[in-house]
N, CA and C of each residue as an Amber inpcrd file, in Angstrom:
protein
   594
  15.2920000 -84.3060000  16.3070000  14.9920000 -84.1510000  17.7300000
  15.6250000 -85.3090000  18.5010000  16.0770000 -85.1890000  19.4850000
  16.7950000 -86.3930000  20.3160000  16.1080000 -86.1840000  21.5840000
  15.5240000 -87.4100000  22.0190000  15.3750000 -87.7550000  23.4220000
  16.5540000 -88.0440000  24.0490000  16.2330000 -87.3200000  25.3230000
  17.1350000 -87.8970000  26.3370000  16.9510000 -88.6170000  27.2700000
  16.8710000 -89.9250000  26.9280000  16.7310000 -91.1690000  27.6080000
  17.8310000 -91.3750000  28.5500000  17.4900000 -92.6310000  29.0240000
  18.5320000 -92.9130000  30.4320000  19.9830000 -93.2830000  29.9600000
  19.6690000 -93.8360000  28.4550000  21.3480000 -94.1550000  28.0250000
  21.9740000 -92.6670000  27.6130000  21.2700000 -91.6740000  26.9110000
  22.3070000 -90.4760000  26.3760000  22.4290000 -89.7820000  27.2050000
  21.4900000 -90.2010000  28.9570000  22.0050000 -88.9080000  29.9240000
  22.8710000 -89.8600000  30.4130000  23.3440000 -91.2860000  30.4990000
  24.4380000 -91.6670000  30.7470000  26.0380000 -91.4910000  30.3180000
  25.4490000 -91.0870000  29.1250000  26.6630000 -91.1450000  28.0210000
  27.4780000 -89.7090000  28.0830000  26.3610000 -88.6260000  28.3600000
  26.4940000 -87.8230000  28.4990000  27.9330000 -87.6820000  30.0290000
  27.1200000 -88.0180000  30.7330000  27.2460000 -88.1130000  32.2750000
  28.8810000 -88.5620000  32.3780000  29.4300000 -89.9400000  31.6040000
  30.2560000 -90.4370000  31.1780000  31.4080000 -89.7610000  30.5360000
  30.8240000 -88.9370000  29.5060000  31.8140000 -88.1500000  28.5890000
  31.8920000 -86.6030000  29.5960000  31.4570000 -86.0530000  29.9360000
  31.7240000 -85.1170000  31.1260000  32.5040000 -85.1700000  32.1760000
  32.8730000 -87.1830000  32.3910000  33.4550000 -87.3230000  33.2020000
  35.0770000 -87.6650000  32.5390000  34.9020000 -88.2030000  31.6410000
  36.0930000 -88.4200000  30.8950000  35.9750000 -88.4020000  29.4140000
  35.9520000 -87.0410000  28.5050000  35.9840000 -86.9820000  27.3790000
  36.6710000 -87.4580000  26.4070000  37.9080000 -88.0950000  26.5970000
  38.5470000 -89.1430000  25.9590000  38.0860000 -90.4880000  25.7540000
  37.0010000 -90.9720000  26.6760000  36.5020000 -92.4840000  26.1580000
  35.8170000 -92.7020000  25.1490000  36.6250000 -93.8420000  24.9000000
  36.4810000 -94.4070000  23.4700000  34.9510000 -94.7550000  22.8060000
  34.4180000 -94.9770000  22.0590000  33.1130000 -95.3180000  21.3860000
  33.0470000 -96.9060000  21.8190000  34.2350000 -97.7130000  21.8970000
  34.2000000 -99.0330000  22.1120000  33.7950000 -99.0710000  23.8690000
  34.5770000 -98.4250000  24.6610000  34.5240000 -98.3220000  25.9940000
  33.1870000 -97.7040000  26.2530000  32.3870000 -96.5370000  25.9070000
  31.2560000 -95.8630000  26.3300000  29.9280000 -97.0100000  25.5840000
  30.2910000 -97.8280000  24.8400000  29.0830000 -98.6800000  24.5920000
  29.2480000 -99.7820000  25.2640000  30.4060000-100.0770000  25.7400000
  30.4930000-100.9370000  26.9330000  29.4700000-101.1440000  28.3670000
  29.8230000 -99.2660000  28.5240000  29.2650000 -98.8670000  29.8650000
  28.0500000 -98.9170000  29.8270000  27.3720000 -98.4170000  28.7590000
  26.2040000 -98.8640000  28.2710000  25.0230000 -99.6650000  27.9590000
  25.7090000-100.6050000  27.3200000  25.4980000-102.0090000  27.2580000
  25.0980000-101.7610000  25.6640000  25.3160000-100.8760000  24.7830000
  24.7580000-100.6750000  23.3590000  25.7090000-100.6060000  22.4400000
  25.5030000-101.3760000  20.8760000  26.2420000-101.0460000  19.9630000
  26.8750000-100.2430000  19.9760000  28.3140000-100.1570000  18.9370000
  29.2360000 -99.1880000  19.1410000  28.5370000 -98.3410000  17.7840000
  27.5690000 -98.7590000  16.7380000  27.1010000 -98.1510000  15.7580000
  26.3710000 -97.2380000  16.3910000  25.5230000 -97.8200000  17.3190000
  24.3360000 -97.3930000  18.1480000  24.7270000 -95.7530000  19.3510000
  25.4130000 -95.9200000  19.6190000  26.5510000 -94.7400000  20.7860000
  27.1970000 -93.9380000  19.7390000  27.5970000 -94.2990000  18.5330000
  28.0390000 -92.9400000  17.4650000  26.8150000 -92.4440000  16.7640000
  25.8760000 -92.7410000  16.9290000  24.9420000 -92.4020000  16.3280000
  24.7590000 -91.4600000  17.7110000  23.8860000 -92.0560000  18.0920000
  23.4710000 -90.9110000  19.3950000  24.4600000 -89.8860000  19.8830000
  25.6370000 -89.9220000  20.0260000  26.4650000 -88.9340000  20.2990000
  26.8040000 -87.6860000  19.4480000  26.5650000 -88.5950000  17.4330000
  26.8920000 -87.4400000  16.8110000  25.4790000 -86.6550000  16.6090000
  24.1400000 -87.3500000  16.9180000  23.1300000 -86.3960000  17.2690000
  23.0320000 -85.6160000  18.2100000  24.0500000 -85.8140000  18.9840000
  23.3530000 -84.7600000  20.0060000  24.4250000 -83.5640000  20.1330000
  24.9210000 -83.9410000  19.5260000  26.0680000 -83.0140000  18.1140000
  25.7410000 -82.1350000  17.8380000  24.9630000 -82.4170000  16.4840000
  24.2460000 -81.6550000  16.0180000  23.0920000 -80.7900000  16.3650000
  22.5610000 -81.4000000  17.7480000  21.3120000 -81.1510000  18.2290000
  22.0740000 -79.7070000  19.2300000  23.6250000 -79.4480000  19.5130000
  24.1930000 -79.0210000  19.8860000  24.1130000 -79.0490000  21.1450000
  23.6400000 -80.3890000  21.6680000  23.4840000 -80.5990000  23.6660000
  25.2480000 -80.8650000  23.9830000  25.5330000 -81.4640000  23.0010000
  27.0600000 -81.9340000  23.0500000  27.6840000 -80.6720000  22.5270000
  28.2620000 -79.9360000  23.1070000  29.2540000 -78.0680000  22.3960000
  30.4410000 -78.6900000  22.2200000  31.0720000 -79.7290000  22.8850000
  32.3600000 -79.7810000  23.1900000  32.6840000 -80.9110000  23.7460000
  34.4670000 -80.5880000  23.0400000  35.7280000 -81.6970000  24.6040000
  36.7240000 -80.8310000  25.2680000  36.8760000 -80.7910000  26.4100000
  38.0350000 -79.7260000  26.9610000  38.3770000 -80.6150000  27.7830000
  39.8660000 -80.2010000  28.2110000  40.4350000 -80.6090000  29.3160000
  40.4550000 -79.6330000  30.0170000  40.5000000 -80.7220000  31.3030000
  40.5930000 -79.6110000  32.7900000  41.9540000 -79.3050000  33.2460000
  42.5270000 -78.2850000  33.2390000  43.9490000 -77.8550000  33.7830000
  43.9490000 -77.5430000  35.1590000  45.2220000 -77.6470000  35.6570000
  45.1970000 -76.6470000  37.0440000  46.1600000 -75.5710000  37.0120000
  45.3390000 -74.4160000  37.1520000  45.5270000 -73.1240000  36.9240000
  46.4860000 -72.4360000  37.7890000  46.6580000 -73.3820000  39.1740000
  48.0870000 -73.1090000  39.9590000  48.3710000 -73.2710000  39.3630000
  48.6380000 -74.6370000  38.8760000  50.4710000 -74.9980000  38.6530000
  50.7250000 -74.6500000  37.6950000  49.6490000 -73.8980000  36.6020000
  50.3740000 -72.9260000  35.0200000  50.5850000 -71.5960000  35.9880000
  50.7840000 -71.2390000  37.1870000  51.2200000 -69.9510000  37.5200000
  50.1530000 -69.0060000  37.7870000  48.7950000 -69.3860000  37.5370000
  48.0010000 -68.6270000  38.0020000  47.3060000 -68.3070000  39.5290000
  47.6610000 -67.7270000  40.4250000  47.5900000 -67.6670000  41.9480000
  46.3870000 -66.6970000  42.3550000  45.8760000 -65.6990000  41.4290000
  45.1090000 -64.8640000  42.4650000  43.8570000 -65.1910000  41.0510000
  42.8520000 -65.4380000  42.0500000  41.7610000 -65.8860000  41.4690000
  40.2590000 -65.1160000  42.3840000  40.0310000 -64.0890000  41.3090000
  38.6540000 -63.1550000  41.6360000  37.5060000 -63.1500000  40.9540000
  36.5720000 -62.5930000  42.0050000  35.0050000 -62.5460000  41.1070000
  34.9910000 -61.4890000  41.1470000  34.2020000 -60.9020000  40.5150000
  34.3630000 -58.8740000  40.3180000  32.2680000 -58.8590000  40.2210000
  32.2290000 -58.1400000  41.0480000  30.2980000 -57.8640000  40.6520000
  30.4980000 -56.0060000  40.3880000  29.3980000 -56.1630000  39.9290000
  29.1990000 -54.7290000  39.2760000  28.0270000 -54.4030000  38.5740000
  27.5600000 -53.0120000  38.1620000  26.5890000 -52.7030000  38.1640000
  26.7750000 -52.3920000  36.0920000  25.9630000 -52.9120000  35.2960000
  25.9600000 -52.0480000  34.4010000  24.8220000 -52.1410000  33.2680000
  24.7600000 -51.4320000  32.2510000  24.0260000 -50.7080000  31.5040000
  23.1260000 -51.8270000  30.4230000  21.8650000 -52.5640000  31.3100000
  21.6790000 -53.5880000  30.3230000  21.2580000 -53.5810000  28.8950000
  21.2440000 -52.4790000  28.7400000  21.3070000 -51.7580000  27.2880000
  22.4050000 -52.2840000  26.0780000  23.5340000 -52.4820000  26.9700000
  24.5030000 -52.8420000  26.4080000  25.3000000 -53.8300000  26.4630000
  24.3660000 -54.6980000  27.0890000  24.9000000 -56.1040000  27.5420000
  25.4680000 -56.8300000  26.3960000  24.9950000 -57.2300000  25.2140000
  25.8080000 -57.7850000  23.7110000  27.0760000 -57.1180000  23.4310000
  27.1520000 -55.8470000  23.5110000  28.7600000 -55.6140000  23.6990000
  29.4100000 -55.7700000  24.4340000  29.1940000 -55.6090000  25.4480000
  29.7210000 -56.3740000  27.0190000  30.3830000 -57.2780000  27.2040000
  29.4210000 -58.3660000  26.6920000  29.9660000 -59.4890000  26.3790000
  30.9180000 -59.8100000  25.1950000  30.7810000 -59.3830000  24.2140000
  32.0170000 -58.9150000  23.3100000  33.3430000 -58.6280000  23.9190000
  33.4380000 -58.0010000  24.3370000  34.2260000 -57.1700000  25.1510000
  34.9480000 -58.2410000  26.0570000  34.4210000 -58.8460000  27.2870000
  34.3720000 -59.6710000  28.6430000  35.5380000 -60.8010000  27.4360000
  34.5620000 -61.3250000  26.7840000  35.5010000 -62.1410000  26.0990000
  36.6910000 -62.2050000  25.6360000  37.2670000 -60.8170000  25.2700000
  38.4360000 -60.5550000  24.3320000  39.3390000 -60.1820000  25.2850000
  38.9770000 -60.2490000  26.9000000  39.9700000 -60.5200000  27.8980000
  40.3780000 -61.9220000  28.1790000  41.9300000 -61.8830000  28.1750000
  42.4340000 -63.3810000  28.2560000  41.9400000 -63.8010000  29.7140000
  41.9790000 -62.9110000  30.8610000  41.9900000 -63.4310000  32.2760000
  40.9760000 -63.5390000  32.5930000  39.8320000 -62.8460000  31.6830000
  38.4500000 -63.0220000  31.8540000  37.7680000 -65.1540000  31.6050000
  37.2420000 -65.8430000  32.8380000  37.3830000 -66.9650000  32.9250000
  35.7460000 -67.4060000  32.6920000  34.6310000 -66.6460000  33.1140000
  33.4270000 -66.7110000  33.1740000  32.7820000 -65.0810000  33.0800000
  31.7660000 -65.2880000  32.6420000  30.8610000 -63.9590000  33.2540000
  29.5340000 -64.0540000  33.2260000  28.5090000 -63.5900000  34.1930000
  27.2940000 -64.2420000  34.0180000  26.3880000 -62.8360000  34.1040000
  25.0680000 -62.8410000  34.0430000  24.5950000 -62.1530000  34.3330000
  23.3050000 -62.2320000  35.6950000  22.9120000 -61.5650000  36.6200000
  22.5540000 -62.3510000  37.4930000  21.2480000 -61.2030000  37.8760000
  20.4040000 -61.7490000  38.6870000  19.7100000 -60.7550000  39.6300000
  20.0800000 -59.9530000  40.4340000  19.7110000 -59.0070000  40.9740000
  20.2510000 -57.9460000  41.9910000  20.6900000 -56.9670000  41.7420000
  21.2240000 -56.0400000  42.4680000  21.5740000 -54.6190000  42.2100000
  22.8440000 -54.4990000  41.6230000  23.7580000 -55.2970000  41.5150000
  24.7960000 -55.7010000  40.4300000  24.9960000 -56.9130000  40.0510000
  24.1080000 -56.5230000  39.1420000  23.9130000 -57.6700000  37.8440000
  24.9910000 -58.6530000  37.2940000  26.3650000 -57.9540000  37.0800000
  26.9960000 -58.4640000  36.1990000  28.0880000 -59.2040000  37.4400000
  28.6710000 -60.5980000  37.2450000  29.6140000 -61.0950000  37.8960000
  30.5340000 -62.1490000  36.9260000  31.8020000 -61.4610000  37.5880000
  32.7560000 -61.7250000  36.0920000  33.8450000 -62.6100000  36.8640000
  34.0090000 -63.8590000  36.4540000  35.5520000 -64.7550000  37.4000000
  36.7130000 -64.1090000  36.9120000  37.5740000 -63.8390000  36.8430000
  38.7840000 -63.5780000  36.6120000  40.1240000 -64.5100000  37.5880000
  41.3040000 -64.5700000  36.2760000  42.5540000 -65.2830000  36.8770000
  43.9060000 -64.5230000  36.3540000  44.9250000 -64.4290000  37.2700000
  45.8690000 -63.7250000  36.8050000  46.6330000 -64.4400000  37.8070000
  48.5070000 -64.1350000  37.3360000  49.6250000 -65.0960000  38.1730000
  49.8910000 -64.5240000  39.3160000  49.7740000 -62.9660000  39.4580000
  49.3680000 -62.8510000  40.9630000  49.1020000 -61.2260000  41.1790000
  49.0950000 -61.2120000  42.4150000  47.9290000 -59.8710000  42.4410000
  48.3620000 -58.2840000  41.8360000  49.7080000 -58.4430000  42.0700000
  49.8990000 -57.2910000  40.8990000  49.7500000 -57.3970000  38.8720000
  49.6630000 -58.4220000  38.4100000  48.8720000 -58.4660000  37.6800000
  47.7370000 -58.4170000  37.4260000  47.0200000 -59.0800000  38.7620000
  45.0460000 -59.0440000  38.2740000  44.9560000 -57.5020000  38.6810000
  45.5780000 -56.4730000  39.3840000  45.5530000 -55.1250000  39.7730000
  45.6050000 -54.2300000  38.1320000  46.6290000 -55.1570000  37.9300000
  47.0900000 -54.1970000  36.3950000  45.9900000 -54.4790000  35.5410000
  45.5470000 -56.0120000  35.2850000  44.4830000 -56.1560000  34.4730000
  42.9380000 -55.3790000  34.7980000  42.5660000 -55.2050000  35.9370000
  41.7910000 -54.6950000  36.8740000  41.2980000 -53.0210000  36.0460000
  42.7690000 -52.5420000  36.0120000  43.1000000 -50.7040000  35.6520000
  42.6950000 -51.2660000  34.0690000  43.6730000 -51.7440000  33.2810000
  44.0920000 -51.4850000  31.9170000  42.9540000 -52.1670000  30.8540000
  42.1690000 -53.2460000  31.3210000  41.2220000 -54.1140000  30.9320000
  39.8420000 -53.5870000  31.2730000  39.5430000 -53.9350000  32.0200000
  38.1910000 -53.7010000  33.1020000  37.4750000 -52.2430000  33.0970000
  38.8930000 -51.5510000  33.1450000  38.1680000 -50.0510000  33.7560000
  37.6730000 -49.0120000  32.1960000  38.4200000 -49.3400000  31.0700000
  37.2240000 -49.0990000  30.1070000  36.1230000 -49.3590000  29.9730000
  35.3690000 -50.6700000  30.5230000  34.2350000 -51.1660000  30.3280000
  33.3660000 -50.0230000  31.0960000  33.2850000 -49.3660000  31.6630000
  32.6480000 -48.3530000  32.4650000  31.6840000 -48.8780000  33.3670000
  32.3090000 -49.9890000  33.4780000  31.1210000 -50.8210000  34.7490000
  31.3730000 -50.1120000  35.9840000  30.1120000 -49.8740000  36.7280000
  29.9980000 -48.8750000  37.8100000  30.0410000 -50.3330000  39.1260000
  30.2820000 -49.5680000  40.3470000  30.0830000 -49.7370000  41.7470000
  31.2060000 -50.9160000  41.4440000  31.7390000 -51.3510000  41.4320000
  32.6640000 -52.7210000  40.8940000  33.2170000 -53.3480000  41.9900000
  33.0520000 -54.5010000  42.6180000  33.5450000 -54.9110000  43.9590000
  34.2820000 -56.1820000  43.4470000  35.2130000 -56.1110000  44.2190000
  36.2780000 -57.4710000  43.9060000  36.7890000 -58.3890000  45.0720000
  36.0180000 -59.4040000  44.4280000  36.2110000 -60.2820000  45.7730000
  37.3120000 -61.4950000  45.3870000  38.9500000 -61.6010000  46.4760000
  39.7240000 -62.8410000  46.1380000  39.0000000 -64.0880000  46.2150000
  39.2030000 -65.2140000  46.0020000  38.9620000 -66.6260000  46.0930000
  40.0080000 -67.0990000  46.6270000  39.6850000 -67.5030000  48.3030000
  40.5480000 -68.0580000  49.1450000  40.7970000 -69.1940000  48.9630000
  39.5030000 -69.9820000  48.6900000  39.9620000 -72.0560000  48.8730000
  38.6520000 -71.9930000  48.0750000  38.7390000 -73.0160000  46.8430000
  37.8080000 -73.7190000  46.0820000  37.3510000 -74.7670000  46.9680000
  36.2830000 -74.3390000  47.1240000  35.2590000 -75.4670000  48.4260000
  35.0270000 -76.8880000  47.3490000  34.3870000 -76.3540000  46.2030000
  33.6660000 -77.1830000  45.4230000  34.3150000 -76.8180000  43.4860000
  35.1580000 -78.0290000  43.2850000  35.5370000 -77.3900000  42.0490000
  34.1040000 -77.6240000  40.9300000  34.4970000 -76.9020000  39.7500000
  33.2490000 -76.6500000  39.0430000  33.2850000 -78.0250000  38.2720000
  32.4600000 -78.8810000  37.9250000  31.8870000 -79.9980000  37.9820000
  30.9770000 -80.3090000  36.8290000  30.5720000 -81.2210000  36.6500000
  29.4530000 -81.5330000  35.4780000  28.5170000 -81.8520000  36.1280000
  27.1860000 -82.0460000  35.8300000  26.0800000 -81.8890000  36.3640000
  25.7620000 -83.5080000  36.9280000  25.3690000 -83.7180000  37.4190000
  24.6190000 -85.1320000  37.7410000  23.8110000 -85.6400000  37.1580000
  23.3830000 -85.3130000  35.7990000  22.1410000 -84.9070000  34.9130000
  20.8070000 -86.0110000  35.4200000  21.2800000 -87.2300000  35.3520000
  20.1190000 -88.5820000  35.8640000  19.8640000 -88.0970000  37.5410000
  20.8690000 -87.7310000  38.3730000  20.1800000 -87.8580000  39.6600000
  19.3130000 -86.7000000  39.5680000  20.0590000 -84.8530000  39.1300000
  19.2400000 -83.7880000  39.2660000  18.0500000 -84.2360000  38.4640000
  17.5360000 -84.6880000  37.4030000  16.5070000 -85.0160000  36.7500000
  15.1060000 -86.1580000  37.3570000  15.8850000 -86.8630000  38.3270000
  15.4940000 -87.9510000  38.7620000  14.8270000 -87.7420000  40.4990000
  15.6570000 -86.2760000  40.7450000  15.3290000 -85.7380000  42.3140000
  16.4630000 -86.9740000  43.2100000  17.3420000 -87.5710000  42.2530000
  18.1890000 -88.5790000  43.4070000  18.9910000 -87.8090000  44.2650000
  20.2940000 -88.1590000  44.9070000  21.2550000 -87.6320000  45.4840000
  22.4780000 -87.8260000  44.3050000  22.8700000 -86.5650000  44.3820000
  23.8750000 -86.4060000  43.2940000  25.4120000 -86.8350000  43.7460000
  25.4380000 -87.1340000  44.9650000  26.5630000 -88.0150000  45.6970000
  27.0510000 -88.8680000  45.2510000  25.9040000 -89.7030000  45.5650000
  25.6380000 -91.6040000  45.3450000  25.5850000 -91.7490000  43.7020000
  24.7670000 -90.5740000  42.3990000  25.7850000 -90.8160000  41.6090000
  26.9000000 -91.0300000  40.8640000  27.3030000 -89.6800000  41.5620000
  28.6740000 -89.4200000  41.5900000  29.8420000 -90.4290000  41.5350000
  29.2510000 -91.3770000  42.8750000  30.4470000 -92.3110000  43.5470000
  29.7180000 -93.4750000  43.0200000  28.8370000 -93.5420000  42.2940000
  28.2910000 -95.0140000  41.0350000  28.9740000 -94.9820000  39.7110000
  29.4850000 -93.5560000  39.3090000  29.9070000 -93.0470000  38.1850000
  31.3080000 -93.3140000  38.0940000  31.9290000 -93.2480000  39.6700000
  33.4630000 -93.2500000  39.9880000  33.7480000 -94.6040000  40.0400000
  32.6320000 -95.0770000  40.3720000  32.7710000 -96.9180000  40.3500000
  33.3600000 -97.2980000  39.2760000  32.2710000 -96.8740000  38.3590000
  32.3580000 -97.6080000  36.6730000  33.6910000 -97.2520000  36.0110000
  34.0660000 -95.6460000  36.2200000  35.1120000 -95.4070000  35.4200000
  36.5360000 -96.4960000  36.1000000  36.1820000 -96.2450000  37.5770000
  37.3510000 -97.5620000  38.2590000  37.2720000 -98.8190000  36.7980000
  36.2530000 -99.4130000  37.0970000  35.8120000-100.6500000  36.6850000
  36.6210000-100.7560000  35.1370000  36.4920000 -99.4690000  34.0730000
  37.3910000 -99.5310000  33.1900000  38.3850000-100.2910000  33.2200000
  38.4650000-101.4660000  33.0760000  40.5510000-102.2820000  33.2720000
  40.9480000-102.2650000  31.6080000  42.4080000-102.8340000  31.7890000
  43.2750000-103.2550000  31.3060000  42.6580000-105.2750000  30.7880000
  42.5520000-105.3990000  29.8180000  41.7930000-106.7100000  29.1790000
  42.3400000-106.9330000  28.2260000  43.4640000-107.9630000  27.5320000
  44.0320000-108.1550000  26.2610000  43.9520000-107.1200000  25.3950000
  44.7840000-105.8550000  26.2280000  45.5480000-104.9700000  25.2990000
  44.1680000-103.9680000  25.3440000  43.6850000-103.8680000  25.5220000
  41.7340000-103.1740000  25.6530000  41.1800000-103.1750000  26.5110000
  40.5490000-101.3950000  26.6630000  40.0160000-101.5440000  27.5830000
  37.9980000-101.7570000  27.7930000  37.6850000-102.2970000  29.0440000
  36.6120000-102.8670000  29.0000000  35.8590000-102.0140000  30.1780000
  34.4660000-102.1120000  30.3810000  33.7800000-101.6040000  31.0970000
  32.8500000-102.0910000  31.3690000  32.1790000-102.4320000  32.6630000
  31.0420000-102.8460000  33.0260000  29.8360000-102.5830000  32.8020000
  28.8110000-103.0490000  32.0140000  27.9220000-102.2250000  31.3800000
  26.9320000-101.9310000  32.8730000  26.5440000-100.7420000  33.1050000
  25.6200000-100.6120000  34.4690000  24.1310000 -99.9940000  33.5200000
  23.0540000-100.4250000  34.0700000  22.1400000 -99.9140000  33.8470000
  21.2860000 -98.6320000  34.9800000  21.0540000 -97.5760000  34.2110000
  20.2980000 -96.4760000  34.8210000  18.9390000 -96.6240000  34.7690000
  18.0350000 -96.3850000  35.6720000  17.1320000 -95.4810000  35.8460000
  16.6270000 -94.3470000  35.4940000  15.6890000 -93.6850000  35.1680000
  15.8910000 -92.3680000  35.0280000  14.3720000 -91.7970000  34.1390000
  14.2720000 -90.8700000  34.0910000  13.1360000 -90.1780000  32.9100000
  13.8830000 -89.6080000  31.8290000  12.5660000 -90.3470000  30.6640000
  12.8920000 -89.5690000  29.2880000  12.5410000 -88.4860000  29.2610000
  13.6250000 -87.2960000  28.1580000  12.6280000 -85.9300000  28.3060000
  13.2980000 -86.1110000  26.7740000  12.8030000 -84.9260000  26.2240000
  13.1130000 -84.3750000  24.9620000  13.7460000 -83.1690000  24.7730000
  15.2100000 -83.1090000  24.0140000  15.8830000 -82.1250000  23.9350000
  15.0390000 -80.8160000  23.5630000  15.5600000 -79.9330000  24.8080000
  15.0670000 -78.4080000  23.9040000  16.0240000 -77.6180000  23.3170000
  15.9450000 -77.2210000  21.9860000  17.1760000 -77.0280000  21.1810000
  16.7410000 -75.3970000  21.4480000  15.1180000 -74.5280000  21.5250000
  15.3180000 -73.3770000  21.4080000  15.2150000 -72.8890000  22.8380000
  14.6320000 -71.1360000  23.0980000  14.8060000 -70.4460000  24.2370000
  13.9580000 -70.6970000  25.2160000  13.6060000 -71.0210000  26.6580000
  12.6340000 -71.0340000  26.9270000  11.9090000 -70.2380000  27.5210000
């Protein structure tokens, strides 16, 4: 079981922000052993709070231009295949399932609109999803983001973490060949990982 104390929702917070930092650098930020930060990280590993490292691309400049959400109505009977399915589309980017009279809302990306049209027919329209509305994405207001986990947990402003978080990674320098980090201390509530459904 792993608590999530104020250092692993830091660490967390940290590696969300830059998944490449080092074990030497994130116990920096910390202020904790570098034994101490591989330990906790590869628990929460296992504990599977940690799924992953990805990088973030930009999906213009690989050529991708028309970017849609698709809502639609369908058969929650068959939602596990669905999702089977949703997946084994390349342009398929997200899909969720939601409240309301069409349930299902699916992101999609393609290089431009006569492709997401074609994918639209040749992909999509087997799924037999009914009423199907497709909406473009004009301007990303807010790109998709990692959570604030200490402020949302804490009821802070997720701003002022934000730009405490942007501090520190600044603060990262260049130090005889290594890099260093300011250890900042958080605030925050302990909770305890929930690994099952709730």
């Amino acid at each position: 079981m792993v608590l999530l104390d104020r250092t692993n929702l830091y660490l967390l917070e940290l590696l969300q922000k830059d998944a490449r930092m080092s074990i030497i650098d994130l116990s920096r930020a910390v202020n904790r052993a570098e034994s101490t930060v591989r330990e906790r990280i590869t628990a929460m590993e296992r504990e599977g709070i940690l799924r992953g490292y990805r990088a973030l691309v930009d999906s213009e400049k690989l050529g991708f231009h028309a970017h849609a959400l698709l809502r639609a109505d369908c058969d929650l009977r068959h939602v596990p295949d669905l999702a089977k399915r949703l997946e084994a589309i390349p342009q398929v980017t997200a899909a969720f399932l939601t409240t309301g009279a069409k349930p299902l809302v699916v992101q999609v990306m393609a290089e431009n609109l006569p492709r997401l049209e074609q994918m639209l027919e040749k992909r999509m329209a087997p799924l037999e999803l009914e009423r199907i509305e497709a909406a473009l994405v004009v301007h990303t207001l807010v790109d998709q983001r990692p959570v604030a986990l200490q402020a949302v947990l804490a009821g802070a402003d997720a701003g002022a973490v934000a730009d405490k978080m942007a501090t520190v990674t600044a603060e990262v320098t260049q130090d005889n060949g290594s890099r260093k980090a300011n250890p900042v201390h958080w605030e925050g509530p302990v909770r305890q990982a929930s690994t099952g459904n709730p």
